[in-house]
Backbone as a ProteinNet text record, in pm:
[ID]
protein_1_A
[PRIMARY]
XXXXXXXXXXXXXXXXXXXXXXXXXXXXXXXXXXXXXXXXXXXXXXXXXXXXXXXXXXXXXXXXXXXXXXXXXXXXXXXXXXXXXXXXXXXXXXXXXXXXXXXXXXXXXXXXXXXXXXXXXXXXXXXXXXXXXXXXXXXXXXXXXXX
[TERTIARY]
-2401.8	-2319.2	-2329.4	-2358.7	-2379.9	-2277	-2213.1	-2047.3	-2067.3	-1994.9	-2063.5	-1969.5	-1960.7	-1939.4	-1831.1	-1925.2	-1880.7	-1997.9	-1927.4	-1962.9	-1931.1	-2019.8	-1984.5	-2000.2	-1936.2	-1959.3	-1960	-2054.4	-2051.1	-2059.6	-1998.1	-2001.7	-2060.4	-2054.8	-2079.4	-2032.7	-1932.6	-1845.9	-1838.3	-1845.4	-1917.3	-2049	-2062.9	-2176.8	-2145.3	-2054.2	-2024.8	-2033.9	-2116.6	-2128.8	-1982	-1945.5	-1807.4	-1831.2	-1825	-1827.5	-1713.8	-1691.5	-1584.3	-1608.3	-1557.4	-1627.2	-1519.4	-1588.4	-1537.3	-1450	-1510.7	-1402.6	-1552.3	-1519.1	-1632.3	-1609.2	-1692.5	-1656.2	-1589.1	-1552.2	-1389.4	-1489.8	-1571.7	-1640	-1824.5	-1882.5	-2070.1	-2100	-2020.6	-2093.2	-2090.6	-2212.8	-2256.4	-2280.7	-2270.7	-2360.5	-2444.9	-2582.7	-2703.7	-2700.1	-2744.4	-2752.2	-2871.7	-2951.4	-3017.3	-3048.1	-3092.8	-3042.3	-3238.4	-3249.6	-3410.1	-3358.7	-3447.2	-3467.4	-3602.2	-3599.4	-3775.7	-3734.7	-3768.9	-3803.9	-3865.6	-3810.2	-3904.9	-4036	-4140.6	-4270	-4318.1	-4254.6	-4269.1	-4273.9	-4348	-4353.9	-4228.5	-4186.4	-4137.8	-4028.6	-4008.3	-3932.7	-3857.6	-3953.2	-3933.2	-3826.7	-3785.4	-3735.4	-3726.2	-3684.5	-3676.5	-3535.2	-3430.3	-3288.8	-3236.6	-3106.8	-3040.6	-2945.3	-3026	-2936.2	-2847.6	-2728.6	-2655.8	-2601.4	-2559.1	-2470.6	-2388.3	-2262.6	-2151.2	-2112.6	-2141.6	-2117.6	-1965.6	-1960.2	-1842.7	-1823.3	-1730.5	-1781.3	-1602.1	-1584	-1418.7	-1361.8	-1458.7	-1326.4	-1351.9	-1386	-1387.2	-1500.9	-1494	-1647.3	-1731.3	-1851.2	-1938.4	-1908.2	-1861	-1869.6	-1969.7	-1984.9	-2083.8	-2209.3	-2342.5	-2433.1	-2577.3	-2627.4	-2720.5	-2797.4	-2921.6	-3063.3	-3186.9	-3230.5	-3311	-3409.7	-3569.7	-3619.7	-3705.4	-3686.5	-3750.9	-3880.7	-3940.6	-4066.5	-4138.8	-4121.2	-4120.7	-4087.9	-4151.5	-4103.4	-4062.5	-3916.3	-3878.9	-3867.3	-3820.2	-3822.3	-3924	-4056	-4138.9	-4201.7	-4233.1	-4241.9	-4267.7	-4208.4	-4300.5	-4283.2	-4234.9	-4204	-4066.2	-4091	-3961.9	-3945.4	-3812.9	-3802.2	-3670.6	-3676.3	-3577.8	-3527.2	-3378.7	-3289.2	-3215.3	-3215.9	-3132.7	-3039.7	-2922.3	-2803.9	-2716.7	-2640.7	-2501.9	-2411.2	-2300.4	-2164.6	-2086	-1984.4	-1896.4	-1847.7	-1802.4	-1746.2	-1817.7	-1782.7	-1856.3	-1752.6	-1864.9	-1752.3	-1765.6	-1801.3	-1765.4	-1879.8	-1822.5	-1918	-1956.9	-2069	-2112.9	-2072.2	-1981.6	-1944.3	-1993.2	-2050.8	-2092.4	-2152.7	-2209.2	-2289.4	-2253.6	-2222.9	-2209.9	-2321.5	-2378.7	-2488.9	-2461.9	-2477.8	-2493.1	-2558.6	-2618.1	-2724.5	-2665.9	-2798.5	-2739.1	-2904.3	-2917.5	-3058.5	-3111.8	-3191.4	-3286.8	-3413.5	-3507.1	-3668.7	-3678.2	-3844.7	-3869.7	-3833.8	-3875.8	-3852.4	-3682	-3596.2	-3441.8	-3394.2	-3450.7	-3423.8	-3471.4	-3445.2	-3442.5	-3394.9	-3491.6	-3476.4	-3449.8	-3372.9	-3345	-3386.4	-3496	-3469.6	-3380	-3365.1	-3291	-3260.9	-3135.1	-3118.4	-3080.7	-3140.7	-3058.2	-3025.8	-2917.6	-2846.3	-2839.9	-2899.2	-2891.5	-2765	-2695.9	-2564.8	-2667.8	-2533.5	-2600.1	-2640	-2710.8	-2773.5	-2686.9	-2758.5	-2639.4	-2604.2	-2610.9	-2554.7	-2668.8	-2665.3	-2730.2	-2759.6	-2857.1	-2869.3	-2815.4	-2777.3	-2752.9	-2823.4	-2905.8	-2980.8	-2889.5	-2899	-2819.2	-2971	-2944.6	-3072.4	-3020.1	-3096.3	-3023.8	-3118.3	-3050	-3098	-3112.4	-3084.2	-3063.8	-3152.9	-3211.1	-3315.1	-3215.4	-3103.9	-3031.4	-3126.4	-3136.3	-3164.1	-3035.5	-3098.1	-2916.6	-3023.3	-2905.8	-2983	-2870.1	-2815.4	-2677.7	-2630	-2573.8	-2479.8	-2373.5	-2338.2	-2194.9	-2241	-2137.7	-2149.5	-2208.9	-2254.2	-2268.8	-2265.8	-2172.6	-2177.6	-2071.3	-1970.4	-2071.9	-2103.9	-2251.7	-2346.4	-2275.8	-2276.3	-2256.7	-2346.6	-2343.7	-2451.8	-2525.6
2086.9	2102.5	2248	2225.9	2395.6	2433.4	2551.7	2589	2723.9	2705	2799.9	2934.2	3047.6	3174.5	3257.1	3191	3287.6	3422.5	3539.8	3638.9	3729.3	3825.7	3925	4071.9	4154.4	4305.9	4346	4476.1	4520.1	4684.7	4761.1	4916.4	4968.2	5036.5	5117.4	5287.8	5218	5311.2	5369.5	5483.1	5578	5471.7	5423.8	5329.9	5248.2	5186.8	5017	4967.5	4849.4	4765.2	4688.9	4721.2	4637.2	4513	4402.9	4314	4231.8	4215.3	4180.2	4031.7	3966.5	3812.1	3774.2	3774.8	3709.5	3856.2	3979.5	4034.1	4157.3	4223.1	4285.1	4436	4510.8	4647.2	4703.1	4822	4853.9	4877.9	4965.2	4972.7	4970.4	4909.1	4931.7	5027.4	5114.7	5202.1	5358.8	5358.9	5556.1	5610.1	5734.4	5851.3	5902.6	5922.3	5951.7	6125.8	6223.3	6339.7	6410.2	6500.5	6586.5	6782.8	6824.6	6934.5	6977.3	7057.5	7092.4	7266.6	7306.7	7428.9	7493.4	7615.3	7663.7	7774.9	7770.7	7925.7	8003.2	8145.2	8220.8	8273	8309.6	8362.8	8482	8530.8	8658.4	8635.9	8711.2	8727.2	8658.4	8512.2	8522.8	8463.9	8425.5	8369.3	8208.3	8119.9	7985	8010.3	7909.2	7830.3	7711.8	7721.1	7598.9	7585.4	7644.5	7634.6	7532.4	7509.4	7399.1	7457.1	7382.2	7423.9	7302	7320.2	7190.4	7275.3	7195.5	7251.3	7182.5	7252	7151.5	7205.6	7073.7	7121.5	7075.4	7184.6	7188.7	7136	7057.8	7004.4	6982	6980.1	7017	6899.9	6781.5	6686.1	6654	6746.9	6697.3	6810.9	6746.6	6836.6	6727.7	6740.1	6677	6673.3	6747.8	6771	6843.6	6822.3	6918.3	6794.3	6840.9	6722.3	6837.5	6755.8	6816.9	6758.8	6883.1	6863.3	6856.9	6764.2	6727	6615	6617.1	6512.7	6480.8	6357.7	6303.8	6322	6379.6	6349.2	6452.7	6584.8	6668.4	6818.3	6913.5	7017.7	7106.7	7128.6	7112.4	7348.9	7402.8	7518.5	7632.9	7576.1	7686.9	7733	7862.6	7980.7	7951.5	7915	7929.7	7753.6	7684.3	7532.9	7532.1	7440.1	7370.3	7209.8	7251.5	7109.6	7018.6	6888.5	6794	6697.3	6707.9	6633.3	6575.5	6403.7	6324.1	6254.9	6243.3	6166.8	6083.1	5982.6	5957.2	5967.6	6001.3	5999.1	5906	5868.4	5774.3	5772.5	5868.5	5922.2	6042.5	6068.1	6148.9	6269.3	6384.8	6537.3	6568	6566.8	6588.2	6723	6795.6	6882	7023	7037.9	7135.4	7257.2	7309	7417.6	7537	7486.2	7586.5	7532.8	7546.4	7567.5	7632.9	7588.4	7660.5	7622.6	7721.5	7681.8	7716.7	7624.1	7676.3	7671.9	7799.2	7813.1	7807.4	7738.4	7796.7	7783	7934.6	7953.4	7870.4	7830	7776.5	7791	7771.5	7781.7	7908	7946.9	8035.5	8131	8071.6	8106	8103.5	8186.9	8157.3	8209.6	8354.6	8360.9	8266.9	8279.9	8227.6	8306.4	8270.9	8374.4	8234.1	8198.7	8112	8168.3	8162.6	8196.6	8134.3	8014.7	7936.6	7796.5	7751.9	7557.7	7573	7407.4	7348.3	7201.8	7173.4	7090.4	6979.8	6842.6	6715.6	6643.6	6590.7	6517.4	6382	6235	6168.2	6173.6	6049.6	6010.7	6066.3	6162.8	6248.8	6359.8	6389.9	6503.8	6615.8	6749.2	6888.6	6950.7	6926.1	7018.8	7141.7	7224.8	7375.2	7404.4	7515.3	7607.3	7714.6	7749.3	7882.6	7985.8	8073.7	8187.5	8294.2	8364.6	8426.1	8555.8	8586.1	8746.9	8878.9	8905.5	8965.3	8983.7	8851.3	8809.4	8852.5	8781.9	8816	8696.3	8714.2	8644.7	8597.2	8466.3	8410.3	8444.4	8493.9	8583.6	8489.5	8433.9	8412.4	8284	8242.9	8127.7	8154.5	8074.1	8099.2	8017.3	8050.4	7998.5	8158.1	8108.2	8228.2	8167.1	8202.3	8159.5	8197.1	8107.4	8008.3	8106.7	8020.3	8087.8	8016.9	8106.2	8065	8090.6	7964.8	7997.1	8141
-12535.7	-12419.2	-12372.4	-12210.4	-12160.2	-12128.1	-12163	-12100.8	-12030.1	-11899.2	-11796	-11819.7	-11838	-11827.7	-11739.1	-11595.6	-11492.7	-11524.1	-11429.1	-11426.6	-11583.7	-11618	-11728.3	-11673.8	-11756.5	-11726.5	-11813.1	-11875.9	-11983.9	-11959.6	-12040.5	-12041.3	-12135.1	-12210.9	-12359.4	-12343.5	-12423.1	-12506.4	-12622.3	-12640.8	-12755.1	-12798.2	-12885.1	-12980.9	-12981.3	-12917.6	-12927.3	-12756.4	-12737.1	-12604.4	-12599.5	-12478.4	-12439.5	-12346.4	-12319.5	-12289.3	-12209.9	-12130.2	-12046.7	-11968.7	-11989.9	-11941.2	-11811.2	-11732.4	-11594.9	-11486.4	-11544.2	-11472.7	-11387.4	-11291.4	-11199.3	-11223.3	-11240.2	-11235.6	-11111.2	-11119.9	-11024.9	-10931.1	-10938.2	-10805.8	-10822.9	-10740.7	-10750.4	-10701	-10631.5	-10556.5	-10607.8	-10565.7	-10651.4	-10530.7	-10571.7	-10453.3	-10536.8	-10492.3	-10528.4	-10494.2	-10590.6	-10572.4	-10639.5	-10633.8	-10665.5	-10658.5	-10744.1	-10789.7	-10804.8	-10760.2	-10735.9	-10797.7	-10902.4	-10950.1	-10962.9	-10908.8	-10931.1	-11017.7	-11122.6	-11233.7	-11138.5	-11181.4	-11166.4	-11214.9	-11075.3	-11114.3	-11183.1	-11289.3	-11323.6	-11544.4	-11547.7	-11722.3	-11784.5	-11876	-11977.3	-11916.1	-11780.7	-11706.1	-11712.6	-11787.3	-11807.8	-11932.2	-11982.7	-12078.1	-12184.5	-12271.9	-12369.7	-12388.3	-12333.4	-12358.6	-12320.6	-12324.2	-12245.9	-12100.9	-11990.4	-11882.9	-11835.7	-11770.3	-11707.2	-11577.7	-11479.4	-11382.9	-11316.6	-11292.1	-11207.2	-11060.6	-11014.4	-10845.6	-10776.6	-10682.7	-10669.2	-10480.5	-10479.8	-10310.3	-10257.1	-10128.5	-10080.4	-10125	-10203.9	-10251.3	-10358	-10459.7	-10622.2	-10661.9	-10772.3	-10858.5	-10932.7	-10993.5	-11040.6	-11235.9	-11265.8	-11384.7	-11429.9	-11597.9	-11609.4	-11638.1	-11591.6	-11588.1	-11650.6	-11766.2	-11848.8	-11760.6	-11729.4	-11655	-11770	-11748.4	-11858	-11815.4	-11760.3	-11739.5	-11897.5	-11923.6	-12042.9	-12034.5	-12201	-12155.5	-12055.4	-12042.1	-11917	-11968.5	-11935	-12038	-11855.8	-11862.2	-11711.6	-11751.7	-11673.3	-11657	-11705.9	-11634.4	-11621.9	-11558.8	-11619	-11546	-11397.1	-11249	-11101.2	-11069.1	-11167.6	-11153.7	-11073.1	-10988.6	-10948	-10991.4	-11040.1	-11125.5	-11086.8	-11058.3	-10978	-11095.9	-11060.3	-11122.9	-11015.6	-11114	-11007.3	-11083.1	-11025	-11071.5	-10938.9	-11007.2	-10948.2	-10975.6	-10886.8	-10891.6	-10875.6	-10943.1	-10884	-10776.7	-10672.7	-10571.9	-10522.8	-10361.6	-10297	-10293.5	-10344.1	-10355.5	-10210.1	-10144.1	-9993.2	-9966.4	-9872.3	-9845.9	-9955.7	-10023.3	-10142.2	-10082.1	-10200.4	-10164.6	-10264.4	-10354.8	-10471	-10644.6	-10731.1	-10829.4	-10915.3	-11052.4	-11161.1	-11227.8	-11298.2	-11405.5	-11564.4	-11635.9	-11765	-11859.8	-11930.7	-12013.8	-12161.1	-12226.3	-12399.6	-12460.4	-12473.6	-12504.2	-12652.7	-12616.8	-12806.6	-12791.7	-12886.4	-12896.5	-12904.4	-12887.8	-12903	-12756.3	-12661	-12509.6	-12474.6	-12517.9	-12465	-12368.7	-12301.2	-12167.4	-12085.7	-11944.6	-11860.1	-11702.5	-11625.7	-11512.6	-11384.3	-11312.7	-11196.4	-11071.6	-10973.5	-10865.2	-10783.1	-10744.9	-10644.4	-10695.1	-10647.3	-10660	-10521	-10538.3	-10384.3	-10442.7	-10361.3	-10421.8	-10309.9	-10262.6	-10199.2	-10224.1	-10134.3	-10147.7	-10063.3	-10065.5	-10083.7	-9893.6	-9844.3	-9759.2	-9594.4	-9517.3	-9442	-9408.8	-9527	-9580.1	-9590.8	-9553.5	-9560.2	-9689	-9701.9	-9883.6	-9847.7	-9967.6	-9951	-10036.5	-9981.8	-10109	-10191.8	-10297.6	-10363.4	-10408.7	-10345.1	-10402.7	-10522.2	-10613.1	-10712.3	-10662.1	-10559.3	-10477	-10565	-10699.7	-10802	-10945.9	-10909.1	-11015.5	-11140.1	-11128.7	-11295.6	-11380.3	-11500.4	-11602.8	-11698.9	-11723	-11822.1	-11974.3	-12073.2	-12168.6	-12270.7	-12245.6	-12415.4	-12329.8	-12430.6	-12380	-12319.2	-12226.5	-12128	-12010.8	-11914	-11733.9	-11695.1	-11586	-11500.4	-11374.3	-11259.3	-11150.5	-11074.2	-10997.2	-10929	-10875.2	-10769	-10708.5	-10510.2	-10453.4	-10320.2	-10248.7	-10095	-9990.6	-9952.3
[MASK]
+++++++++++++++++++++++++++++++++++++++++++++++++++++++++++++++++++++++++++++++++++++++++++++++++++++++++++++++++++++++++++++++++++++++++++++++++++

């Protein structure tokens, strides 16, 4: 005997799959965003550290979101490198960029020339330039960075 279901939804939570039978997630809809970084072109400039950054927009923030393409050895030297995510909700218009470093490997500085940051479909990227050529040298935030 076939016994029909209905609809299922499932999440995963810490290490365990949650399973929900007959009920719909609260909402389907994401906003699609991307975060484009070019290292700088100069001696010793790339990285092996861990970078993340949280964007900040007039109706919310992003959190903090590890940049990391799999498979991809992302911040080097003169590379520009693209990260894409969604949000549950749209932060509205980008108002600013925090970045954060936490050096490892052998390579732990790290020199940023510029991000620009894509909101979803509409919407005006903003570039952030690092006019200073500071280098992130230790772990911490350094930012935010404005237009």
């Amino acid at each position: 005997m076939t016994r029909r279901l209905g609809k299922l939804f499932a999440t995963l939570v810490g290490t365990a799959l949650i399973v929900v039978m007959g009920a719909q997630p609260a909402s389907a809809t994401v906003f699609p965003y991307r975060i484009d970084m070019q290292t700088c072109d100069v001696s010793g400039a790339g990285t092996d550290g861990y970078v993340a950054a949280r964007i900040h927009g007039t109706a919310g923030s992003s959190g903090w979101i590890g940049l990391n393409n799999a498979n991809h050895d992302d911040f080097e030297r003169g590379n520009v490198d693209a990260f894409y995510f969604n949000l549950p909700s749209n932060i509205g218009t980008i108002t600013s960029v925090y970045v954060n470093f936490v050096p490892t490997g052998d390579n732990s500085a790290w020199c940023l020339s510029w991000a620009k940051v894509h909101g979803p479909i509409g919407t005006s990227p903003r570039f952030y330039y690092n006019n200073s050529s500071l280098w992130f040298v230790s772990t911490g935030t350094w930012g935010p960075w404005l237009p």
